[in-house]
N, C-alpha and C positions, 0 to 999 in steps of 0.2 A: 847786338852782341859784340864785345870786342874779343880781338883777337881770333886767330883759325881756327877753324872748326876740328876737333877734336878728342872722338867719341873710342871710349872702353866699354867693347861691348860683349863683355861678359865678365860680372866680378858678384862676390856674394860674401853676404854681413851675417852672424851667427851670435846669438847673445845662450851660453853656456848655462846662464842662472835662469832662463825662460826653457831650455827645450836641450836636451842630451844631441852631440852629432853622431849619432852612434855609429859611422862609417871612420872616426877618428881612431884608432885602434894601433896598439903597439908601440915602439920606439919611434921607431922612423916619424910618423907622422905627430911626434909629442909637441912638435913646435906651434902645431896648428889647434893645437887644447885649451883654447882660451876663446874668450870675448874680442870678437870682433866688428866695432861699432862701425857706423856710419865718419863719426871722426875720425877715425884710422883712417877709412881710405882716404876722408878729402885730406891729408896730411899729406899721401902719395898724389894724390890725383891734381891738386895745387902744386906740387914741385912739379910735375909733367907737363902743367900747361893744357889737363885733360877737359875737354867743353862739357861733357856730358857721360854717363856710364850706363851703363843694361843689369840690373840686381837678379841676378838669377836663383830658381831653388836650389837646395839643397839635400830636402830628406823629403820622402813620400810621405808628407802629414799634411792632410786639409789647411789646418790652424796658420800656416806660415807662408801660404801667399797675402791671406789678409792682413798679418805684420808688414808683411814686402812694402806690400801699396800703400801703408801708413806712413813707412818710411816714405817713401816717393813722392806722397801729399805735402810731406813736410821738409822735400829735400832741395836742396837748390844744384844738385848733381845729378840726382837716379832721372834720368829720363825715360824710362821703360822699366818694365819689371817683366820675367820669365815667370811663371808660376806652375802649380800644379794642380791638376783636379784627378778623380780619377776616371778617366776617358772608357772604361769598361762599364759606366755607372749605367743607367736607363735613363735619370735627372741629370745628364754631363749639362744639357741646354739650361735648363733650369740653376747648375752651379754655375755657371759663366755669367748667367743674367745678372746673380747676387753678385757676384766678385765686379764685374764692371761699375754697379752701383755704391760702392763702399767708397768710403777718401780715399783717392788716391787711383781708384779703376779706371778711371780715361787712362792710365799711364802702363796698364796691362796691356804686353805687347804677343804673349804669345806663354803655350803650356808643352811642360817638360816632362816627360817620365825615365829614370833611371833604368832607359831600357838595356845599356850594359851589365844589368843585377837579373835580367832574367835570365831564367836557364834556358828558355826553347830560344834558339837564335833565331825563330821567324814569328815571334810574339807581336810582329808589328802588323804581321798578315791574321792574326787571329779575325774574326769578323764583328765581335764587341770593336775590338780596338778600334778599327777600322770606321764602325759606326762614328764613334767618339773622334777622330780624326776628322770626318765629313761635319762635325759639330764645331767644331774648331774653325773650319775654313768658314764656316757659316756665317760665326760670332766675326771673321776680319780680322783670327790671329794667325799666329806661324805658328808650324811646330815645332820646337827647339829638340833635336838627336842628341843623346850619350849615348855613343854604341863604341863597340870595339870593332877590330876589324873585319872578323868570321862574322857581323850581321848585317856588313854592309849588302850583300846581297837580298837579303828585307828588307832594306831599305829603299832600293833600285825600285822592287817591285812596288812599296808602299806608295813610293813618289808619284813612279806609273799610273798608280788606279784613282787616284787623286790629285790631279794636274791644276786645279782651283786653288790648291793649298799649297803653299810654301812653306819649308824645310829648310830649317836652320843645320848647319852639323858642326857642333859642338869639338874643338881639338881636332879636327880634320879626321876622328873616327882612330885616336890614339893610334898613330904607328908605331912600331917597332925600332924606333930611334934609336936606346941604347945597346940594340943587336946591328943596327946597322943595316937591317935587311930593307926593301922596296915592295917586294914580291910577297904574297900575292896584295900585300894591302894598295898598292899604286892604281892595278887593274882595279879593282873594288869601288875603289876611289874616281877613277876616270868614267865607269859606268852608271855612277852619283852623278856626276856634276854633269854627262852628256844632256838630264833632263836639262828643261830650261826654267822647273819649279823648285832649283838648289840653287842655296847659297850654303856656303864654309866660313869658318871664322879661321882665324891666323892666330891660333891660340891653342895650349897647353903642351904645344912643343920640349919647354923645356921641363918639364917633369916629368916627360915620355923619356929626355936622354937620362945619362949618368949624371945625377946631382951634383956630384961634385968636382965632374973633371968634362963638362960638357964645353963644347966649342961652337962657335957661331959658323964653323965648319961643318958639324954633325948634324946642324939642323936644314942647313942649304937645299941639301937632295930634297926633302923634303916639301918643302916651302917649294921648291922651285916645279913642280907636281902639283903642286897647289894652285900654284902662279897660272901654270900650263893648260891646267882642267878649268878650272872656275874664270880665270882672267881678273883683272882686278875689280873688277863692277860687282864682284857677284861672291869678294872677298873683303870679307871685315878685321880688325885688330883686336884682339879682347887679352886683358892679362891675366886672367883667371885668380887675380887678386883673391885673399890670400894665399890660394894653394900654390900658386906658383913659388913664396919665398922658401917652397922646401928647396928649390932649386938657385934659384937669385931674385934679388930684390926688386921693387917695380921700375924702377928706371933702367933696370938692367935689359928688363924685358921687353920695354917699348924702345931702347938703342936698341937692341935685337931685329925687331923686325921691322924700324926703318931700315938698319942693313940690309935685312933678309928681300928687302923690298927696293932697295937704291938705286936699282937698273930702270927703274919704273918712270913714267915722265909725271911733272908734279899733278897734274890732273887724275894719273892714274893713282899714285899715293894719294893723291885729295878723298879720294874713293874708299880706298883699304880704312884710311884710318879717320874714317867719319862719312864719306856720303853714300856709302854701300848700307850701314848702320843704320841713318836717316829714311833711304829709302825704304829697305827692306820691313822696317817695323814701324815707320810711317811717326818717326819720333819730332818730336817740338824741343829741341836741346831748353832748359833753361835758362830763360834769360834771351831768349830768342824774338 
């Protein structure tokens, strides 16, 4: 493989004429109302110099992990894919067995659920779920967290009862960036990452601040909490491509958090922004 290793690990493709994103909703987010191929990203991901990316879900439907992993059979960028099943099933074992075998499932790395859309904030402590978690660890994936901040403490516990199973957390559990507050989301957070079955991605900072008047000042505090809790080994780069351009553009996001990251020594950047990735989902970059 030439060139550094260089991994976006977490970005997601939408094709608008196959499947509604029915979470696209209102003005604000109208820019994100379209078709977003696999060619769009390599567009971004080729100007960045990116080695490899993670396809994550997007909407709670069976049908569109099996797209994912087509993509990724035929992709020469998606080196993993996040997918979804639904882990409350009785057959979750049985749905991972099919999804691993389809083109493209050696490259399922791990399953999501939009547990920020539940209403009980300790949906993760239900006991179905929980079965389906122990399934998950079984099958040799991770499980990738949307949570907001009030669930991070089901999370703590979730991690706890299942120490076999590693925990991805998605946007660092969305802080409160454009209020500027720390409290209580920092604690939440430091009580995440004390396990040692958490890793954090370094991603969707910027759509947590003010879209339009955001500073690589407003995200510091945060990042630097990040840094603090997780360390860099156990801290990945993701752009949250497209969602992120409601806020700036892809290269905006990855100069961001080499900033956000620049005290670091290059071993420890080598980490964030690829060998954390590598390790954690046990990825093959292509072309490797």
């Amino acid at each position: 493989m030439s060139g550094p290793l260089l991994v976006d690990a977490h970005q997601h493709l939408w094709d608008l004429s196959v499947r509604d994103q029915d979470w696209i909703t209102g003005p604000a987010l109208a820019p994100l109302r379209r078709t977003f191929a696999e060619d769009d990203l390599r567009a971004e991901t080729d100007a960045a110099g990116v080695t490899a990316t993670v396809l994550v879900q997007t909407v709670t439907v069976a049908e569109e992990t099996p797209e994912m992993l087509a993509v990724a059979h035929g992709s020469g960028t998606v080196a993993g894919v996040v997918g979804w099943t639904d882990l409350t099933a009785p057959g979750v074992a049985d749905a991972l067995a099919v999804l691993v075998r389809l083109p493209g499932g050696d490259r399922l790395v791990g399953i999501r659920h939009q547990v920020q859309s539940e209403p009980d904030p300790e949906w993760l402590l239900r006991r179905d779920v929980g079965r389906g978690l122990a399934v998950v660890a079984e099958a040799g994936l991770v499980h990738e967290l949307v949570i907001l901040p009030h669930q991070l403490p089901a999370a703590v516990s979730a991690a706890a009862a299942l120490p076999e199973l590693t925990f991805v957390l998605d946007h660092a559990a969305k802080p409160p960036v454009a209020s500027g507050e720390l409290e209580p989301w920092a604690a939440g957070l430091r009580a995440f990452a004390a396990l040692p079955n958490t890793v954090c991605k370094l991603s969707g900072l910027v759509t947590e601040a003010d879209w339009r008047t955001w500073t690589v000042a407003d995200l510091r505090p945060y990042a630097d909490v990040l840094l603090d809790a997780f360390g860099p080994y156990r801290l990945m780069f993701g752009s949250d491509w497209p969602v992120c351009t409601l806020a700036a553009p892809y290269g905006r996001v990855l100069a961001t958090a080499r900033l956000l990251t620049g005290a670091l020594s290059p071993s420890e950047q080598a980490a964030v922004f690829g060998g954390t990735a590598v390790d954690t989902y046990g990825l093959t970059p292509p072309g490797a």
